[in-house]
C-alpha positions as CSV (number, residue, x, y, z in Angstrom):
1,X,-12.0,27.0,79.7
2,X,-15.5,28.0,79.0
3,X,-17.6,24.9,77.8
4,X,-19.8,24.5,74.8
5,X,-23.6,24.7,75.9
6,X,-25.9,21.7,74.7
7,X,-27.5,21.8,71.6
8,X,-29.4,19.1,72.3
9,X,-30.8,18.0,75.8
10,X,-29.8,14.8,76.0
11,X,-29.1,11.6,78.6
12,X,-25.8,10.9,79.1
13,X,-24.5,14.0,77.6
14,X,-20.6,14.6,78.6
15,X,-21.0,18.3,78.5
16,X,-19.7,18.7,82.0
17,X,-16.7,15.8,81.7
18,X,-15.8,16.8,77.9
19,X,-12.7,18.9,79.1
20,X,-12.0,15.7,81.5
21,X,-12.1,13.4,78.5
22,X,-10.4,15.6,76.1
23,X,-7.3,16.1,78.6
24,X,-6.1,12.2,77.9
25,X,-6.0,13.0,74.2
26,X,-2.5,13.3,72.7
27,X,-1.5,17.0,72.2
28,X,-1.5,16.2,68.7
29,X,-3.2,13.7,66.6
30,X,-4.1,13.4,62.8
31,X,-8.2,13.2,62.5
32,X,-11.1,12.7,65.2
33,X,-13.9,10.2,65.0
34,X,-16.8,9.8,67.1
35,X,-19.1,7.4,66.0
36,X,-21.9,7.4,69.1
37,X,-22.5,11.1,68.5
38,X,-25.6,11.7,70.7
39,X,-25.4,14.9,71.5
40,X,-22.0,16.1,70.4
41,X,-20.6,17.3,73.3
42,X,-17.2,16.1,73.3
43,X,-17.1,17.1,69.6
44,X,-18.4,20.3,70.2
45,X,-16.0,20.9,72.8
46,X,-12.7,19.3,71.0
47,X,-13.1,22.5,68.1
48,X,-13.6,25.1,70.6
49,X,-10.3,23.9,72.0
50,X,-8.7,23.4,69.2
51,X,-9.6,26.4,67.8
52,X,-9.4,28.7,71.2
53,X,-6.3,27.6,72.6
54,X,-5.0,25.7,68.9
55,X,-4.6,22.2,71.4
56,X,-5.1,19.6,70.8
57,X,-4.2,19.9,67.0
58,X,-5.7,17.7,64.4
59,X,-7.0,18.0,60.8
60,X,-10.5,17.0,61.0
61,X,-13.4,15.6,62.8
62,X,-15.8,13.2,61.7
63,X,-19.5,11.8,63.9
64,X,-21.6,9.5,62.7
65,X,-24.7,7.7,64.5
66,X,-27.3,5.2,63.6
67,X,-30.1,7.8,63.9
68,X,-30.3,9.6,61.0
69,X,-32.4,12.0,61.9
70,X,-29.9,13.0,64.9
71,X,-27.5,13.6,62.0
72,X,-29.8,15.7,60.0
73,X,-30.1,18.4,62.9
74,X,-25.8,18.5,63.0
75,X,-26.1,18.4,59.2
76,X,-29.1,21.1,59.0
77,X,-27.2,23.4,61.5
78,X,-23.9,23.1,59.2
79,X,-25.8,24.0,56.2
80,X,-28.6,26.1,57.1
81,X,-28.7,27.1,60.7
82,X,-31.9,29.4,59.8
83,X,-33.8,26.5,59.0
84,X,-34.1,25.3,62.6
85,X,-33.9,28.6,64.1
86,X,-37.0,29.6,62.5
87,X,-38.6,26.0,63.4
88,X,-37.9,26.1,67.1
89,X,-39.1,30.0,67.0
90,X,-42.3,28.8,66.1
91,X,-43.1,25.8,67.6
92,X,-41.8,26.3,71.3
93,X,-43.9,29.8,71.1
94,X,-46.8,27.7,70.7
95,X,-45.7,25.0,73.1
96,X,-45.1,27.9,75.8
97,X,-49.1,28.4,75.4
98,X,-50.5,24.7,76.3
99,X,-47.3,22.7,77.0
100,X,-48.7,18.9,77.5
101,X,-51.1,19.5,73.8
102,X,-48.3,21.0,72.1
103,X,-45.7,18.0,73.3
104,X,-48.1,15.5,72.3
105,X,-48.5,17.1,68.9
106,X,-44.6,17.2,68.4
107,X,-43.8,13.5,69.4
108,X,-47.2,12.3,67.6
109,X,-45.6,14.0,64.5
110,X,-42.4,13.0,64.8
111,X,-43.5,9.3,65.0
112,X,-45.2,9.6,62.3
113,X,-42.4,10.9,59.6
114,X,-39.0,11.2,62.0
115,X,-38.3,14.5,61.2
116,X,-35.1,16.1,62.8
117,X,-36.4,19.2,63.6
118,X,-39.2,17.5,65.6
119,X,-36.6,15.2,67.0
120,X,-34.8,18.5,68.1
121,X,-37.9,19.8,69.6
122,X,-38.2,16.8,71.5
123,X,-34.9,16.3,72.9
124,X,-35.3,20.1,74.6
125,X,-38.9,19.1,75.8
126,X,-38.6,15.4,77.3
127,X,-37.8,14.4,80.5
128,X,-34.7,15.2,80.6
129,X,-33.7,14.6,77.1
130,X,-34.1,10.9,77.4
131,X,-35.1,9.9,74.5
132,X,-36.9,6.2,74.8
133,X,-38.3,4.1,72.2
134,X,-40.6,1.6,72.5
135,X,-38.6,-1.5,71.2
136,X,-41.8,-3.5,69.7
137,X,-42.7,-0.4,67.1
138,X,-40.1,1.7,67.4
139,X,-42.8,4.1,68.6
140,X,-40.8,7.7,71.1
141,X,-42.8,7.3,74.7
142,X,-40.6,9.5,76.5
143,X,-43.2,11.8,78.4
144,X,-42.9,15.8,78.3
145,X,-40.4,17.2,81.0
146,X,-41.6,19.3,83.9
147,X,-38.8,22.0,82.8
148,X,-39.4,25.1,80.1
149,X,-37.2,24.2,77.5
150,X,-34.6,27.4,76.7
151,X,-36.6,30.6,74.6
152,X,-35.9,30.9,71.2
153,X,-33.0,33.3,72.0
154,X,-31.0,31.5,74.1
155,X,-31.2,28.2,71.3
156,X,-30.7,30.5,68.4
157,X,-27.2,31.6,70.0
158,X,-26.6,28.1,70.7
159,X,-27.1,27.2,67.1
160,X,-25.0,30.4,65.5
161,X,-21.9,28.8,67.9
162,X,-22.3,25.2,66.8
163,X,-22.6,26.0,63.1
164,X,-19.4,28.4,63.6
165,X,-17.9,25.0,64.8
166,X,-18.9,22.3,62.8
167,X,-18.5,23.8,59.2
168,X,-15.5,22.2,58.5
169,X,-17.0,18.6,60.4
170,X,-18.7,15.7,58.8
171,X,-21.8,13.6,60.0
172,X,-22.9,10.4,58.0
173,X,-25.7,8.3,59.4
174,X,-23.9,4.6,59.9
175,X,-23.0,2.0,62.2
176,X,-20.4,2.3,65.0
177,X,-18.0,-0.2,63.2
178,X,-18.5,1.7,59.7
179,X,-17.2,4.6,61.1
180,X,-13.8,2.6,63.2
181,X,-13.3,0.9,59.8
182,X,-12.4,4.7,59.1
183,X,-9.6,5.2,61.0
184,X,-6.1,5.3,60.6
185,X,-3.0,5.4,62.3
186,X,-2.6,8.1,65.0
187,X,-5.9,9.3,64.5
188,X,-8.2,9.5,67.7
189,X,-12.0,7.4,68.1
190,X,-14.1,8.4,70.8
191,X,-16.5,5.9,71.9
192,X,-19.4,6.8,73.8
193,X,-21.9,3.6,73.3
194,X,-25.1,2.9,75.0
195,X,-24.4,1.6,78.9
196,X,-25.0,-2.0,79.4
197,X,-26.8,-1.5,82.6
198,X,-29.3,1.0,81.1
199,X,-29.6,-0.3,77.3
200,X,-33.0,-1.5,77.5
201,X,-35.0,1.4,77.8
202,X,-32.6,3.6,75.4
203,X,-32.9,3.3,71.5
204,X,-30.7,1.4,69.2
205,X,-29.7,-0.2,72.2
206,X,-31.1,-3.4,72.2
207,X,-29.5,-4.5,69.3
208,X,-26.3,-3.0,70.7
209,X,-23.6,-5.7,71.6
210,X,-20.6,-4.8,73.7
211,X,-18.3,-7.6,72.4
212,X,-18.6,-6.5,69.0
213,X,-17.1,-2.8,70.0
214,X,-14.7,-4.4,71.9
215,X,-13.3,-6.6,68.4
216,X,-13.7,-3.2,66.9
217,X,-11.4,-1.2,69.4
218,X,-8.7,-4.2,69.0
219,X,-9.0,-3.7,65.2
220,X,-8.3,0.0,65.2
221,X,-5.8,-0.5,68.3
222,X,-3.9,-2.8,66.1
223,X,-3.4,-0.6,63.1
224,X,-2.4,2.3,65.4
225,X,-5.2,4.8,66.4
226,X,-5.7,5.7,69.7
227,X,-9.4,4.6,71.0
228,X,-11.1,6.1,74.2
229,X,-13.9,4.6,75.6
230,X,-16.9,5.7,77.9
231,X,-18.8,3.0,79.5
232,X,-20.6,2.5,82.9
233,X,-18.6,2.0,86.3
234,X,-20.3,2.0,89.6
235,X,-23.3,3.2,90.5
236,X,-25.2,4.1,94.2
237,X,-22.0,5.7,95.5
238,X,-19.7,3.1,94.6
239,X,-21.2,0.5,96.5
240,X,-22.6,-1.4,93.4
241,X,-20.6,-2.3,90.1
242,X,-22.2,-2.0,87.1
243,X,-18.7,-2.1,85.0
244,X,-18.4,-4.3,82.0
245,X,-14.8,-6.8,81.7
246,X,-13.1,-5.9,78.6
247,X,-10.5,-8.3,77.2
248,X,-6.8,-8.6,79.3
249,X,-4.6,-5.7,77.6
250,X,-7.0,-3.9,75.4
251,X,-6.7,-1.2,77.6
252,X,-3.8,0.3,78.8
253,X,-5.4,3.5,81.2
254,X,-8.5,3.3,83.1
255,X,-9.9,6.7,85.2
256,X,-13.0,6.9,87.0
257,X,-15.3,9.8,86.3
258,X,-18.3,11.3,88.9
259,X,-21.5,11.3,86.8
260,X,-24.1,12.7,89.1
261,X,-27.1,11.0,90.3
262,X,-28.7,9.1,87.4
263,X,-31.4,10.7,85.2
264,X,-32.9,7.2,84.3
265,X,-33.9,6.4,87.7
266,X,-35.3,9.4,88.3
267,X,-37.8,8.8,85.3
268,X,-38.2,5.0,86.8
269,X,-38.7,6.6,90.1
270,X,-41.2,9.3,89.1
271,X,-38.6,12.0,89.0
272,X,-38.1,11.6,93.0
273,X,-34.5,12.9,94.0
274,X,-32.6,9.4,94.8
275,X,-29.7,9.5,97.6
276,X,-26.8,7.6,97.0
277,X,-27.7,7.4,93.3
278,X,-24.7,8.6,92.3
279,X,-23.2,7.2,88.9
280,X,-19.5,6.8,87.8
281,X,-18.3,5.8,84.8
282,X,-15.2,4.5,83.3
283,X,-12.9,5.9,80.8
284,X,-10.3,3.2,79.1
285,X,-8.0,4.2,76.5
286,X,-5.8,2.6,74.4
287,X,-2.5,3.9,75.4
């Protein structure tokens, strides 16, 4: 099955693990939430599935996220796809010419009004799409990756296939819990939250509190939906656990997935390669 390329460059994007993921959801299921959007890719990759091959089957999908200007690109690219097109066009010919000014120019804009198409342009320029906020102003420090980010070609391709995907999707800016409150019986919610070991440096994540998911997922467990959730495992080949303890019988599967080496120590390490850095994370469902 051919996988959906990223939108957005992003850490901890499941672009690579979405067919994984999406193997444990029933065959059939009413509607899909995912309310840690990020970068979409298990979304993305759900309705190319669904659509491709017609499993699994559901009715409709629905993201959210606390950012809302992540939710104006998805909702920009629904609704008018040439708006951002044109943006990127522009501003990553200029940022070919004097990368480090032109970065500086993007993120010292974008702090300044959060705009999503800035946000975009920064998600394909920084270190490898993590995107770090300074928690005391709120203030994006990430520092410009040592990679081209993809010509306006390649991303306006990208953006023709996600808007071909999402049409029939909806994205609303709220919390995680808003968005389970949502759900109903035999639909499927796909949790991707910040990782505990990591949630420091990442924004939204300091506020971010792993016990009040977990109430959450017992709510929506209770009434019947079927709740998947990513979350940190081991780290360093195994050797060190970084898991979190949910509560006794809230899950009923657990399956280990091989992340890769870890792009936040690589920024904390000055972007040195790190053996035995290797990440896995955990995947509990419901049922």
């Amino acid at each position: 099955m051919a996988k959906v390329p990223a939108l957005l460059k992003w850490i901890g994007n499941k672009q690579r693990f979405a067919e994984t993921i999406i193997s444990y959801m029933p065959q059939q299921f009413n509607n899909y939430y995912e309310p840690f959007l990020g970068s979409g890719a298990v979304m993305a990759q759900l309705l190319y599935q669904s659509n491709t091959t017609g499993v699994p089957k559901f009715n409709h999908s629905y993201a959210s996220d606390i950012l809302p200007f992540l939710i104006d690109i998805f909702n920009i690219v629904k609704n008018d796809p040439n708006q951002i097109k044109d943006y990127y066009d522009k501003e990553i010919a200029e940022y070919y010419l004097n990368p480090t000014n032109k970065y500086n120019e993007i993120r010292d804009r974008f702090n300044n009004n959060h705009n999503a198409l800035d946000f975009c342009l920064l998600s394909r320029t920084c270190y490898s799409g993590i995107i770090r906020f300074r928690k005391a102003d709120g203030y994006m420090s990430t520092p410009k990756g040592p990679h081209r980010p993809i010509n306006p070609e390649t991303f306006s391709k990208r953006v023709d296939l996600w808007h071909d995907l999402i049409t029939r999707s909806t994205f609303t800016t709220m919390s995680f819990d808003q968005c389970m409150d949502n759900a109903q019986p035999r639909d499927v919610i796909y949790c991707d939250p910040p990782y505990t070991h990591s949630q420091s440096i990442i924004y939204g994540a300091q506020t971010f509190n792993i016990e009040n998911l977990f109430k959450k997922i017992a709510e929506c467990k209770a009434k019947g939906a079927y709740v998947m959730l990513s979350i940190n495992g081991t780290r360093e080949s195994s050797k060190k656990d970084i898991s979190i303890t949910p509560p006794l019988g809230l899950f009923e599967r657990e399956i280990s997935i091989n992340c890769g080496t870890s792009m936040i120590d690589r920024l904390q390490n000055a972007g040195e390669t790190m053996k035995d850095e290797v990440v896995h994370d955990k995947l509990l469902l419901t049922w």
